[in-house]
N, C-alpha and C positions, 0 to 999 in steps of 0.2 A: 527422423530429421532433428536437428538440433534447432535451440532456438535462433542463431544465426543464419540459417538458411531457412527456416520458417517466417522471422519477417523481410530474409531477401526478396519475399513474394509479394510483400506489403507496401499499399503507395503510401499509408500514413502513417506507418507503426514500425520505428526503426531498432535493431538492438545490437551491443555488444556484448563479450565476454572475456573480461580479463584487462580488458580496455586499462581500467583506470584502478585495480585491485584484483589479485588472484582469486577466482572461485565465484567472480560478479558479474551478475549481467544487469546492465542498463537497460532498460525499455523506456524511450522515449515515442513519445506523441508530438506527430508531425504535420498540421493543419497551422500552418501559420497565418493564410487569411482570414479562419474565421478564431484564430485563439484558440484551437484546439477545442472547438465545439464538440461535445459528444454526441455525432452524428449514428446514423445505423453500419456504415463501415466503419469507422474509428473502433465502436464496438466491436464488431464482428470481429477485425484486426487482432485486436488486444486479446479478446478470449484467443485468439490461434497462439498466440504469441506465449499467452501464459501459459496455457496447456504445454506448449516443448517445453518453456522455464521448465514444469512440472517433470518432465520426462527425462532433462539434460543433465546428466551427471557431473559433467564442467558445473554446474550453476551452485550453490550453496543459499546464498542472497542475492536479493535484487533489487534494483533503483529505479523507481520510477518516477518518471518525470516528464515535463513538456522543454521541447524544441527553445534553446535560446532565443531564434529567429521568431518564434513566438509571441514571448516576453511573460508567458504565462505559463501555467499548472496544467489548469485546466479551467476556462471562462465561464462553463455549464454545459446545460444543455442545447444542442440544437434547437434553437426557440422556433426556426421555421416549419421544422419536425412535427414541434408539440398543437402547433398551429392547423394542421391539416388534419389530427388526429379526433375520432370520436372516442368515447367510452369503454367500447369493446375491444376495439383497436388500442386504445391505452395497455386494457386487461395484457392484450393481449402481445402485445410489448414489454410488456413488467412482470413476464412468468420467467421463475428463477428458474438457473443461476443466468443473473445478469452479470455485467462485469462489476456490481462495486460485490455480489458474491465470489465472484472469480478472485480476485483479490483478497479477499478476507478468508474465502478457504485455502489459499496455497499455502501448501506445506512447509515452505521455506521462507523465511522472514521478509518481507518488505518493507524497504527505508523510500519514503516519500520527498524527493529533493525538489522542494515548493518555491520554485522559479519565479513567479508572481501572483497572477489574481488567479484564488483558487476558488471559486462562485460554484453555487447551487452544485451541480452533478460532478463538478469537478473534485469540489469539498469534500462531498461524498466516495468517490475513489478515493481522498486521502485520508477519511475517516476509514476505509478498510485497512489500510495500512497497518502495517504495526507500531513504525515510530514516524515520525513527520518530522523535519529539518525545512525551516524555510529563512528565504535571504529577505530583509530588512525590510524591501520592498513590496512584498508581498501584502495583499487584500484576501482577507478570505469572509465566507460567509453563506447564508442561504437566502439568497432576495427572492426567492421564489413567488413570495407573497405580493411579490408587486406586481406580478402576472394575473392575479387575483387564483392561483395555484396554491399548493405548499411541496415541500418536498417528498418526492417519491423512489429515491436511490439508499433510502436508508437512515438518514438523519434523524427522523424525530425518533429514533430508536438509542444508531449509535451516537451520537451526539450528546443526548441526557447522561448518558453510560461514562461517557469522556471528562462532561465538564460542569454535570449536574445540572437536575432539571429548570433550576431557575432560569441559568446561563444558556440553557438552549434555549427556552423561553422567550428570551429576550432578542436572540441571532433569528430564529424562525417565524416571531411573530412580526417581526419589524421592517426584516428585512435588512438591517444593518450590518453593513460591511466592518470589518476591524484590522488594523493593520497586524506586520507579525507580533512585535513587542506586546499589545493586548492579547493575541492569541495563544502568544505565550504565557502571562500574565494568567488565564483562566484555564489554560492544561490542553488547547485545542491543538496547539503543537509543542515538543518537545524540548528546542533549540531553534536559537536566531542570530544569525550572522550579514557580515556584509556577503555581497553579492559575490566579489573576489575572493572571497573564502567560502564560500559556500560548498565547490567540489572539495575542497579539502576538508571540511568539516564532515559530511557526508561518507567519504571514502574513506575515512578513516575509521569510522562508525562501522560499514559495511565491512572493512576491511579484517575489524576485527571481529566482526560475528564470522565472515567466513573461514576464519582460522580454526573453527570448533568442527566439532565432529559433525558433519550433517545429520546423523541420526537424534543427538542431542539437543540442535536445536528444533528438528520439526517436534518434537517431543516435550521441549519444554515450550514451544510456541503454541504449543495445543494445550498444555494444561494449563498457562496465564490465559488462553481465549475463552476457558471453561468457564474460568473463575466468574465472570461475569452472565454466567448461563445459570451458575446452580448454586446452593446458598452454600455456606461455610464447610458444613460437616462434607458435603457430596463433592465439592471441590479438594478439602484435602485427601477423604478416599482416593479420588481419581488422580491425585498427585505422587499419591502413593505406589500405586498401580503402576502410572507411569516411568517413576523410577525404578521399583521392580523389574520393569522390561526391558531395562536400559542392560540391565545385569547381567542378561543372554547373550548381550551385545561384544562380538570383538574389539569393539572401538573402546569398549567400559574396560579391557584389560589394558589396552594398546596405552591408554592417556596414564593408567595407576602407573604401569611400568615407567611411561617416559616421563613422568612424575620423579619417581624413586634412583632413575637412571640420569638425572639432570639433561635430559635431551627434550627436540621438540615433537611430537606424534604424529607419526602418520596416516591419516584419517584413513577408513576405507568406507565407510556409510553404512556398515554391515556390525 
């Protein structure tokens, strides 16, 4: 099944493909009374949803994002969730791949289009991301701590990795919120725009990662994820490697020729 018939099945997790860029699928989050709370179905949702991304040959890149009617990313966590939960039950919720793993391991690039307040578990889906675009508007942050909690979706990992341990420091222990301009300002997102520009800033981004050859990118999206895994020398090996591999590839001859032939290539992912 494709990812558009995978969340026709979904009451919170909507997607297109092609919608608003050839080769894209949108994956929006649709909980607009609680802000797109990250509930156990929202979850549940999303991993189905990603997995087709994963399988859908239409797809190259994808958008993730929350419901205009919204007004947000993503608010956090389900607090009423975390509220009923003991210790083992926690454990036992937090055994991976959760969705901010689901995210972070897909093969194919994800651009985070940060609609508004992106809090606690929201944040953390948009730190799986690969790149984060958010509109003017937006709050992001970890208040976790004001639960007298911290965060448990990833951040005090990828977060120091992003914007340096002081900088998370300061987001995790405090709990302070920061608009986009700061968040841009410290590298936690990419790019900031008004609201009215925001799809177009977004889809243009997407639009031109999925002009590349799909093989190329899940391949070079895997070796910039390394780099933060392994120290210098083991990263460029493995960059090595993966270029190597590209060489086998028909998409490696298809793009030299339409290089050499002033045309544009036709990908085939093979």
């Amino acid at each position: 099944m494709g990812v558009v018939d995978v969340a026709g099945d979904c009451d919170l997790v909507s997607a297109s493909v092609g919608e608003h860029a050839e080769y894209v699928a949108t994956v929006t989050l649709e909980r607009p009374d609680k802000r797109n709370a990250l509930n156990a179905q929202v979850r549940r949702e999303l991993k189905d949803v990603l997995d087709a991304v994963e399988d859908d040959d239409d797809v190259r890149v994808v958008v993730l994002t929350g419901s205009d009617e919204s007004s947000a990313f993503v608010a956090g966590a389900d607090v009423s969730e975390l509220r009923e939960r003991n210790a083992v039950e926690q454990r036992e919720a937090s055994k991976r791949p959760r969705v901010y793993e689901y995210v972070d391991d897909l093969e194919k690039p994800v651009v985070a289009r940060i609609n508004g307040h992106c809090l606690g578990g929201g944040n953390e889906l948009a730190l799986g991301c690969d790149v984060r675009i958010a509109s003017a508007g937006a709050k992001l942050g970890q208040p976790e701590i004001n639960l007298g909690i911290m965060p448990g979706g990833g951040a005090t990992q990828r977060l120091p990795r992003l914007v340096g341990e002081g900088q998370a420091m300061r987001l995790i222990l405090s709990g302070e919120l920061v608009d986009a301009e700061e968040a841009a300002d410290i590298g936690l997102v990419d790019d900031v725009c008004e609201s009215d520009e925001l799809d177009d800033r977004v889809y243009e981004l997407a639009g031109r990662m999925a002009e590349k050859s799909p093989l190329a990118l899940e391949l070079a999206k895997e070796a910039v994820k390394a780099g933060s895994r392994m120290d210098l020398e083991q990263g460029i090996e493995y960059e090595a490697e993966l270029f190597a591999l590209l060489f086998s590839s028909d998409d490696k001859n298809e793009g030299i020729d339409a290089f050499f032939e002033d045309r544009d290539p036709e990908w085939t992912g093979y």
